[in-house]
N, C-alpha and C positions, 0 to 999 in steps of 0.2 A: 463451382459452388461457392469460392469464399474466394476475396483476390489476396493475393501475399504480395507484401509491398516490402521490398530487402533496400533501398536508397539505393538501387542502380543509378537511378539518372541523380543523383545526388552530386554538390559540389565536393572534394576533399575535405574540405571542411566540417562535410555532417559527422564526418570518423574522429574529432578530435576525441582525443584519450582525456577520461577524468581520473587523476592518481588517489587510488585508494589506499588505507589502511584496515587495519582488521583485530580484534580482540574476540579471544574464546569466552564463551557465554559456558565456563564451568561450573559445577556442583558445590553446593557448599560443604564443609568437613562431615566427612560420615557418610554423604552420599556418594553412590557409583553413574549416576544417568542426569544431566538435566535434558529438559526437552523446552523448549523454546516457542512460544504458540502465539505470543502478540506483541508488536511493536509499536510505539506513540510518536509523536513528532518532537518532543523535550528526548527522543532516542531512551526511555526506559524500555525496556523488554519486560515484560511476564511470562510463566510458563507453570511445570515443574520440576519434581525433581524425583531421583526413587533410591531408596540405598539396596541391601543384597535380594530383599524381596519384591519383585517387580509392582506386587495388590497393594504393599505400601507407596501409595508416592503425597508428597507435597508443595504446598503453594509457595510460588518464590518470585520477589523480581529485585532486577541485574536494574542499579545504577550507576553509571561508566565502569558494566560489565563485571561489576562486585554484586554476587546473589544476597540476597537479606532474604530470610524464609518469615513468610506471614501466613501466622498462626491463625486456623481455622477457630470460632466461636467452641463454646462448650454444646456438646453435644448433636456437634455436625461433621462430616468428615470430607473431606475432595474427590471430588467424580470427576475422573477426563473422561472424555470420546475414547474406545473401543479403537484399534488400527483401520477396523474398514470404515468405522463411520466419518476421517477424514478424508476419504471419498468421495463425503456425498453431506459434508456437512462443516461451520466453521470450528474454525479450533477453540477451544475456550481452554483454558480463562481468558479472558480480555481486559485491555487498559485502554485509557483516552492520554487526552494531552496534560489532563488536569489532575493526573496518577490515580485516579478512581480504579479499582482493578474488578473484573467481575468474574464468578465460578459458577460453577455449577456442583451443589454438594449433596449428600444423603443426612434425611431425620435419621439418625445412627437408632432413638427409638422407634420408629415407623419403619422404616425404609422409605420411606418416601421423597422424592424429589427435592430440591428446592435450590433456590440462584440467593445468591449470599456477594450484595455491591458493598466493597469498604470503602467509604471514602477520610480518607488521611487517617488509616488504619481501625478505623470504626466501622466493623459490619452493620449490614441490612440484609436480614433477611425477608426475602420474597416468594411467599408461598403461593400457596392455591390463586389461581384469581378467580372471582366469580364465575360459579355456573349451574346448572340444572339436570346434571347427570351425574353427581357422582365423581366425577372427576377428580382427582385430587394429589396428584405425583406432580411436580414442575421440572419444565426443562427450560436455561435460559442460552440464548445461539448469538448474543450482539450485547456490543454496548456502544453507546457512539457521544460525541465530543459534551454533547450536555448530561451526561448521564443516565439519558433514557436508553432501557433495555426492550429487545424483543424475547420472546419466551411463546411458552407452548404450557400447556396443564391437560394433563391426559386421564383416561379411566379405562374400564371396560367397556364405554358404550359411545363416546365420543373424545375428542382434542379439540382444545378452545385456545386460539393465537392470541394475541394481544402486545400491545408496547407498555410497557411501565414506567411513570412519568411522577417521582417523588412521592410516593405512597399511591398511587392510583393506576388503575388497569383503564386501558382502552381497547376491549378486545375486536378481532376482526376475523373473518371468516373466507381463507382463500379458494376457489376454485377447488374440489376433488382434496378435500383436507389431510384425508386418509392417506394419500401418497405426496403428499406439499412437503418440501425440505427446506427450513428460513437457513441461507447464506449470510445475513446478516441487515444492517440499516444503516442508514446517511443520519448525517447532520441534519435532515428536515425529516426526521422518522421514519422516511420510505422504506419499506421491506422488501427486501428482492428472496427468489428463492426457487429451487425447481421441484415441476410438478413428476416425480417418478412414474415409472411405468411399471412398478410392481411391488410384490406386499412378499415376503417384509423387506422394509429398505434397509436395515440394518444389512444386507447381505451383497449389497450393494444396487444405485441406482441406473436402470435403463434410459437409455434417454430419452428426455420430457423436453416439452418446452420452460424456456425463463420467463421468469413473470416481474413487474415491477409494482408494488401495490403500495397505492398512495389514498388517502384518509377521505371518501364522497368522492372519490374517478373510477373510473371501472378499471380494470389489470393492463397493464402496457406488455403485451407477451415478445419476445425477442426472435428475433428470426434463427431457424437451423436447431435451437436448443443443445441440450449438453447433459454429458454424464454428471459433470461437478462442474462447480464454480469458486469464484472468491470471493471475498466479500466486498460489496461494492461502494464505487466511491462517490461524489457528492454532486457527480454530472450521470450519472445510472451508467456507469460505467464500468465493465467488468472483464478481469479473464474467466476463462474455462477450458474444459475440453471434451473431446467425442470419441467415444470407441465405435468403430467399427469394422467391416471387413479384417484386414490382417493387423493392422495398427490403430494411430492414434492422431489426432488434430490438436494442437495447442492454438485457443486462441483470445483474440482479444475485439469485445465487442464496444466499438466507441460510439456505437449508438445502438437502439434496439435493431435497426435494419444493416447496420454497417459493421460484422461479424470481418474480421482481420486474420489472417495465418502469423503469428506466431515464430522466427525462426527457428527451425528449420523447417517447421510444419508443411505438412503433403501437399496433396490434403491425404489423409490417411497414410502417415509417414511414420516407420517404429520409431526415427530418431528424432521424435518430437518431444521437446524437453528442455527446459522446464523455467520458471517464469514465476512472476508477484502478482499480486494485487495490484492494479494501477494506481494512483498516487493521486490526491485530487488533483492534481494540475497535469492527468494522462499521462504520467510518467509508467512505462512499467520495465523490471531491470529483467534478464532473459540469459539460460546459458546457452555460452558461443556453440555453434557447428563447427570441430576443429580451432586449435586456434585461442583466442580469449585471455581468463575463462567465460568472461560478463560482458553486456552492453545493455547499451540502453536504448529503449524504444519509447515512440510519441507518436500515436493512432497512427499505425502503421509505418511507421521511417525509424529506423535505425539513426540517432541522432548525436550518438558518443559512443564510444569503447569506454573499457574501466580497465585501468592500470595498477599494478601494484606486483610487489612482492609475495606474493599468497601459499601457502603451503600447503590449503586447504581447495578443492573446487567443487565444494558441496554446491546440492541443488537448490536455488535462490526463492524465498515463499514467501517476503513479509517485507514489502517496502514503504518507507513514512512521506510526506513531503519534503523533505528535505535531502532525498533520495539518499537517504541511510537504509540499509536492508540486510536482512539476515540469511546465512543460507550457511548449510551444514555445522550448526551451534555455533556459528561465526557471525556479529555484526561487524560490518562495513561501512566505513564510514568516509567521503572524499575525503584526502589527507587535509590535516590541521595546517594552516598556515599561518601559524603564530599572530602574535596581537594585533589585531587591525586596527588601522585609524584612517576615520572616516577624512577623506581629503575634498571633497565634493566643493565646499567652499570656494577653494582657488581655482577648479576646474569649469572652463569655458566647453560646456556640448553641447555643437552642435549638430542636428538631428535632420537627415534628410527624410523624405517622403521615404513610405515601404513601398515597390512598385514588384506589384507579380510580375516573374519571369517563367513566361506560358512554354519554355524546353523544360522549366525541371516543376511547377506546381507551387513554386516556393513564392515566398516576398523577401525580395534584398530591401536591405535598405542602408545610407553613406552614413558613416557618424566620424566627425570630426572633433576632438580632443586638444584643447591647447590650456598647457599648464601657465597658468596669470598670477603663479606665488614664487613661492618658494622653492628649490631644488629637494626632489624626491629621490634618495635614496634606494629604496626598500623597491621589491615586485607591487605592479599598480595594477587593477582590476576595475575593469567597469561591473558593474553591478546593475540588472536591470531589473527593477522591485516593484512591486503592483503591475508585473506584465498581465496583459486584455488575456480574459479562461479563453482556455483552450486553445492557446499561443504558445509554441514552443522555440529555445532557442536553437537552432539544429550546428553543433560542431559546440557546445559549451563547454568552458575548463571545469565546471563544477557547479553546487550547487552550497549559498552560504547556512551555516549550523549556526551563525548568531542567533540569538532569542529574536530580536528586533525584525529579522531581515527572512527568517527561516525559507528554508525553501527556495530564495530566489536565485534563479541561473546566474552566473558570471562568466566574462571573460579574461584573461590576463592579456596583457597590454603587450606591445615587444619592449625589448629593455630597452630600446632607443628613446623610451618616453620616459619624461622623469624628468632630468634638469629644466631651470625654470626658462620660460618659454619657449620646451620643444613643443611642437603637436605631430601629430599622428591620425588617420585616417583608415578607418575599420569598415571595414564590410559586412555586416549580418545577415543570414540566412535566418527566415523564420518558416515556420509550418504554422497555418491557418486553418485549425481543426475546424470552427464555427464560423470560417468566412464574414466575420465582423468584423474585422480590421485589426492592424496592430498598434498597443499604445501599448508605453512603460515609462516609468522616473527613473534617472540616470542616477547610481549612486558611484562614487568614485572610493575605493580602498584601498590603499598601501601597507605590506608588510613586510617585517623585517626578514621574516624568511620565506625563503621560495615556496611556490604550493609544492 
């Protein structure tokens, strides 16, 4: 039913270890509980938080892992998701990369619904959207990099979906709306979401198929379907997972018909567990079978280990591009390697052809390095920046957290390289998710400390 791909025929290489660090996503004074629910690519978190009485809790977000609590409007109050409904639905509150944060809160005088977006601390509220029955409670499940939200507006007699887009509804109508659960949206508005197979979902969902719904296309439905999902990323890319028989399937679908196992996944294996959101550039981080506690996975290959000192081996939910991710009120983040400076200038790379090697699925490709300045000091890193979607590096020492550069894989050099005119000849192993070929711009960085 599903093929699981563990990088057996992989070179050594694909296990290179990326050294992590880690800071607790703690409570601000007063409070006993945060709870951690969304993660951006500038690495802020959003969540909440709750002090002695669990029905109290509040809006709060961790920057470099210092909560600041943001104060709900006057006469609104913070609704999270129920335990079961992160089962079968996203987590909210939510943030982008441009710190917009989004909730989901109650008219304290109605009771009624409603999604309240701050942007740089200024709420919006977003009530009712248009409609013809009545309807009038809001529920909002997304927010994504431009600020448009998806939501829902419910009654007694129907539920009206829609994206909200700077004061205006564009509502849309999926497939069986009555059991429809929105996972969340991409950067081009797409909705993804599963159609359950039973009323009420709040008690949890059976499984449905995934759907992908885009604005005048008919529904793109995913093969196999799933109990839950995550929220997907900007290629319809998503994990999830299946119950059935005695256990469970963790997995990852890199395309609607290319549904993946997950390690350790069965298929229907209890020790299936547990795993992110994939990252737009198909990164998704996973805990170890035995071992670890973490690795990282690229539509299907096992393509780094994660390193560190950890005291914690909470279960991994919430990964960014820059493959920063949270897991057990811990963010993660590759170790800091103190101040870079870009050296690119004096470095001569030269770039051989990538040629697929048809034993392992992969493309090697030779890159030759010769330093034409000055003598380097410091640990040197090549840097490969605007690598081609859905190209990964397999064996990478990490991924950079500069603003500039976010995201982009690295390798570290051997230390033989460095005085002025050594070179050095590298070997790269890529995985070719879209078989378009591989392209990247060499950036060269030196620091004073080691990763």
């Amino acid at each position: 039913m599903f093929r699981l791909l563990t990088c057996s025929l992989c070179a050594a290489a694909c296990f290179g270890a990326v050294n992590y660090t880690y800071t607790t996503l703690g409570p601000s004074p007063g409070y006993s509980n945060a709870i951690p629910t969304s993660l951006n690519n500038a690495g802020q978190v959003v969540g909440y938080e709750e002090n002695s009485n669990p029905h109290e809790q509040t809006l709060v977000i961790w920057n470099a892992s210092v909560p600041s609590i943001v104060p709900m409007p006057a006469g609104f109050a913070l609704a999270v998701p129920s335990e079961t409904a992160f089962l079968t639905s996203p987590q909210t509150p939510a943030t982008n990369a441009s710190g917009q944060i989004l909730a989901h809160a109650v008219d304290t005088a109605t009771g009624a619904g409603v999604g309240i977006l701050f942007n740089s601390g200024t709420p919006a509220v977003i009530g009712a959207a248009p409609n013809s029955c009545g309807a009038a409670s809001t529920a909002v499940f997304g927010l994504n990099a431009s600020g448009h939200v998806v939501g829902a507006t419910s009654g007694p007699s129907c539920k009206v979906f829609w994206v909200w887009a700077n004061g205006t509804f564009e509502t849309f109508q999926p497939p069986d709306p009555a059991h429809f659960v929105v996972a969340g949206l991409d950067d081009a508005s797409r909705v993804m979401g599963i159609v359950c197979r039973n009323i009420p979902i709040n008690e949890g969902c059976e499984t449905g198929p995934i759907l992908l719904l885009e604005s005048g296309q008919p529904p793109v439905e995913y093969q196999d379907g799933a109990n839950g999902i995550s929220r997907p990323n900007n290629t319809g890319q998503v994990t999830g997972y299946m119950l059935a028989g005695p256990g469970s399937d963790s997995i990852f679908w890199i395309g609607p018909t290319s549904p993946i196992g997950i390690p350790p996944s069965g298929p229907l294996a209890f020790e299936s567990c547990c795993y992110t959101n994939p990252n737009n550039a198909g990164y998704v981080v996973f805990s170890k079978p035995g071992g670890g506690p973490y690795a990282i996975m690229h539509e299907g290959a096992v393509v780094a280990e994660i390193a560190g000192n950890f005291s914690t081996n909470g279960a991994p939910f919430l990964l960014n591009d820059a493959l920063q991710f949270v897991a057990g009120g811990n963010l993660f983040s590759p170790a800091p390697s103190g101040s870079a400076r870009d050296v690119t200038s004096q470095i001569e790379v030269f770039k051989g052809e990538a040629v697929l090697d048809l034993s392992t699925g992969r493309f090697r490709q030779q890159v030759t390095l010769t330093n034409r300045g000055q003598s380097l000091p410091g640990k040197v890193s090549l840097l490969l920046g605007q690598l081609s979607p859905r190209v990964a590096l397999c064996g990478l020492s990490g991924a950079s957290l500069q603003s500039a550069l976010s995201g982009a894989p690295f390798l570290d050099l051997p230390a033989a390289f460095g005085p002025a005119g050594s070179q050095v000849t590298v070997s790269l192993e890529f995985i070719d998710g879209a078989h378009a070929g591989v392209d990247w711009v060499a950036r060269v960085l030196e620091t004073a400390v080691m990763h």
